[in-house]
C-alpha positions in Angstrom: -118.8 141.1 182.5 -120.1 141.7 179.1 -118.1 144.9 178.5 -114.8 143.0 180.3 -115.5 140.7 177.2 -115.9 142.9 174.4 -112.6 145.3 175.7 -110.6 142.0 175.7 -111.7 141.0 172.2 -110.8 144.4 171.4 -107.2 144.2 172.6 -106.5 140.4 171.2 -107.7 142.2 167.6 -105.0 144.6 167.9 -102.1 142.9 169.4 -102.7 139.2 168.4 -103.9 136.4 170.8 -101.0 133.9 170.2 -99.8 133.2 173.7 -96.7 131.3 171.7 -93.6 133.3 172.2 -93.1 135.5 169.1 -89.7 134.5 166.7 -88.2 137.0 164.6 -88.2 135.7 160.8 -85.7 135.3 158.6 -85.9 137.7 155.5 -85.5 136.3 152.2 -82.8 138.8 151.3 -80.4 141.5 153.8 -82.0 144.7 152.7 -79.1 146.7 150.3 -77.7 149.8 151.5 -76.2 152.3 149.2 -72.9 150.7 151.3 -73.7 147.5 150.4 -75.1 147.6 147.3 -71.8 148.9 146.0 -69.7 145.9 148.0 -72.3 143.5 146.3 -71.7 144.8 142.8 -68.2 145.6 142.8 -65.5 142.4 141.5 -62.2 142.9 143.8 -59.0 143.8 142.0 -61.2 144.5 138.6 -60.7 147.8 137.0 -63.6 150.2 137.4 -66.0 150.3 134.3 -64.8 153.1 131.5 -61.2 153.0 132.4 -58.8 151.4 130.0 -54.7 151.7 129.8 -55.2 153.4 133.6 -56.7 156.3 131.6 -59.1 158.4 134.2 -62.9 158.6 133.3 -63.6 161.0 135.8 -64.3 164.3 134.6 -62.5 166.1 137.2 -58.9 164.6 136.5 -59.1 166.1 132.5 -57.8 168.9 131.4 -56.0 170.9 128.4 -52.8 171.8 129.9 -49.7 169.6 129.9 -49.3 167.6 133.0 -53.3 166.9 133.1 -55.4 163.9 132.2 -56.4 164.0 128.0 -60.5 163.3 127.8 -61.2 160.0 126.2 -62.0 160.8 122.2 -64.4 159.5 120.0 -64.3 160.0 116.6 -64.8 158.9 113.1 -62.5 157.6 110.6 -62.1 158.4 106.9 -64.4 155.4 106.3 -67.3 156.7 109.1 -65.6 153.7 111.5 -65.3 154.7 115.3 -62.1 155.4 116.6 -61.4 155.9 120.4 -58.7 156.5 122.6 -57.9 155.0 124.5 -57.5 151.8 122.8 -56.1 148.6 122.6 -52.8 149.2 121.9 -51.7 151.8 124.8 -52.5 148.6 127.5 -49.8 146.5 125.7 -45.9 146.1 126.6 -43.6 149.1 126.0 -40.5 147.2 125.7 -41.6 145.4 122.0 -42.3 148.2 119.5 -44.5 147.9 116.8 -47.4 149.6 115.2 -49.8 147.9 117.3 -48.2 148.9 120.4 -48.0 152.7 121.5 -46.2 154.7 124.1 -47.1 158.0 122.6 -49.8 159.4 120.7 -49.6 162.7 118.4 -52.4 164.2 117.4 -52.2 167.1 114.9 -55.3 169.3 114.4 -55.8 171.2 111.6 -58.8 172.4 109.4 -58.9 172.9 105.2 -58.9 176.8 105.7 -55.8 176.4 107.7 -52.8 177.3 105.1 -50.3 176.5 107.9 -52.2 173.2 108.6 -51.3 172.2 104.7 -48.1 172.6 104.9 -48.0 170.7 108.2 -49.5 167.7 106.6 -47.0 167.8 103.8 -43.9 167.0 106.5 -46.3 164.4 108.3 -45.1 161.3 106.4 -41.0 162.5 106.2 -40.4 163.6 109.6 -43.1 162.1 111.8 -45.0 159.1 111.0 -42.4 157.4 109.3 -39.6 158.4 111.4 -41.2 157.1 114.6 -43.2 154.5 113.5 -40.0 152.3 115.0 -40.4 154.1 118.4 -43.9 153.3 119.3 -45.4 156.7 118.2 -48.7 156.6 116.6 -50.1 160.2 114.9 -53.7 161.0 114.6 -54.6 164.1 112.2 -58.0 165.4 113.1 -59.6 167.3 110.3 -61.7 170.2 112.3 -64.6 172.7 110.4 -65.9 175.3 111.8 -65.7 177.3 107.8 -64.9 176.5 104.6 -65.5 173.1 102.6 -68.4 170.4 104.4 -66.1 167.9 106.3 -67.4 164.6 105.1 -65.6 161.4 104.0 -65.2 161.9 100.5 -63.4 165.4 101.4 -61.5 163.2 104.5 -60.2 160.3 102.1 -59.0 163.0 99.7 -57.1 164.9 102.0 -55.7 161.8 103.4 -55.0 160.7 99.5 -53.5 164.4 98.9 -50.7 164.5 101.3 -49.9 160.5 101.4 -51.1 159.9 104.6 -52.2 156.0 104.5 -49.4 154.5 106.9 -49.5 151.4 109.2 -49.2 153.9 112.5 -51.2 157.1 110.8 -55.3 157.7 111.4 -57.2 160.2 110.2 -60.3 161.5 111.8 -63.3 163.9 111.9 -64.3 166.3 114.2 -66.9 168.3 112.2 -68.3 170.5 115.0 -65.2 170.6 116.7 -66.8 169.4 120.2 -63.9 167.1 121.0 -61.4 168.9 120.3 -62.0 172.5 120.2 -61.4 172.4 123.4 -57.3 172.1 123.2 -57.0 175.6 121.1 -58.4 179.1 121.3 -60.9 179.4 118.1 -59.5 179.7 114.7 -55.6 179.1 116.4 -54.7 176.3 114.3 -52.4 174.1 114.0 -52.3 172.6 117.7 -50.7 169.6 118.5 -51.0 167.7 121.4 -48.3 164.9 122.7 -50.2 162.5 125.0 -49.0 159.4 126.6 -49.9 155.9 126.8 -52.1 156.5 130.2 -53.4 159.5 128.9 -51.6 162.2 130.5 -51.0 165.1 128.2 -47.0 165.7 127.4 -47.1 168.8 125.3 -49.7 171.2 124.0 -48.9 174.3 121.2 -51.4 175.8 118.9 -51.6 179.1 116.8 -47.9 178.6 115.8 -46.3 176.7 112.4 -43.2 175.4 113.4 -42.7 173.3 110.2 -43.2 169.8 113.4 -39.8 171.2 114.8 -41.5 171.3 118.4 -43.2 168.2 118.1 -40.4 166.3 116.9 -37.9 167.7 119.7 -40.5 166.9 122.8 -41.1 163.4 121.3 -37.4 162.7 121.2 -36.6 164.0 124.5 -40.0 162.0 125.9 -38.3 158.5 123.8 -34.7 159.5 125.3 -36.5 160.0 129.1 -38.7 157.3 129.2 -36.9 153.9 126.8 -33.5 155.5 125.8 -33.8 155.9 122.2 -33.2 159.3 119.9 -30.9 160.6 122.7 -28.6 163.2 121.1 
């Protein structure tokens, strides 16, 4: 009887000894799945985080060649301010033109051992920014260095001084190790212009050639003409 005792103490240890019957609880919180955790998180109809203007920030839509995605930029101004694109003013309305309001962005890259980027800057004001500032067209001139003089702001403000570049729809940036944009152009095949669109998709590409903006200027007006009607002919 004794041992009878003892082995049923033994089992009422390990299985419990309520004779009530046993109710599932209620957890505090459903336990988050990788599923749900992302259902939880996520706002309906918002724009996923790092996209702006419907640009892409996945790594796998970007790419150099026309046709493809442009990788978002980061860079500094004259005046060590950021600038990024996309910004702002690629989200707004096409149909009003201003300088706060682009359909197209130019960027011109060129370095201060570049005598074909020099002369390219001279035409910048006469037969880009000022001629398309009406048309929604902003241009960005990135000052590269890879040689020559130390890219810093003193030598960015006087290039920008030098060549009369300080217009309402004109920036001018840094890329002093050429990480951002190196990547558009073989090494040392400079000037290289890029057209790029409001969403980010890249509209025409040339480098290693001077072409005194003639290339540029044609694909912007055939891109106006195609897209809002304007410079046709």
């Amino acid at each position: 009887m004794k041992m009878l005792m003892v082995g049923a103490l033994t089992l009422c240890l390990a299985w419990g000894c309520d004779d009530s019957e046993e109710t599932p609880s209620t957890p505090d919180a459903t336990p988050m799945t990788d599923a749900s955790a992302g259902d939880a998180m996520s706002t309906p109809d918002a724009e996923p985080e790092g996209l702006l203007c419907g640009w892409s920030d996945d790594e796998f839509d970007w790419g150099v060649m026309i046709g493809r995605n442009m990788r978002p930029l980061a860079l500094a101004r004259c005046d060590g301010s950021e600038f990024t694109m996309p910004h702002a003013g690629m989200c707004t309305s096409t149909d009003a033109v201003d300088t706060e309001n682009v359909r197209f962005s130019v960027l011109i890259m060129s370095a201060g051992w570049c005598a074909p980027c020099r002369r390219e800057s001279e035409m910048l004001s006469e037969f880009l920014t000022d001629v398309y500032k009406a048309h929604g067209v902003e241009v960005i001139q990135v000052l590269t260095a890879t040689e020559g003089p130390e890219l810093d702001q003193a030598y960015c403000e006087a290039w920008e001084s030098t060549y009369d570049l300080a217009r309402p729809n004109f920036t001018m940036l840094m890329d002093p190790g050429n990480t951002q944009t190196g990547r558009y152009f073989p090494a040392g095949s400079l000037p290289a212009n890029l057209i790029v669109d409001n969403s980010g998709i890249i509209q025409f590409r040339e480098y290693g050639a001077e072409t005194r903006l003639t290339s540029v200027t044609n694909r912007l007006d055939e891109l106006l003409c195609e897209n809002y009607m304007e410079r046709c002919g």
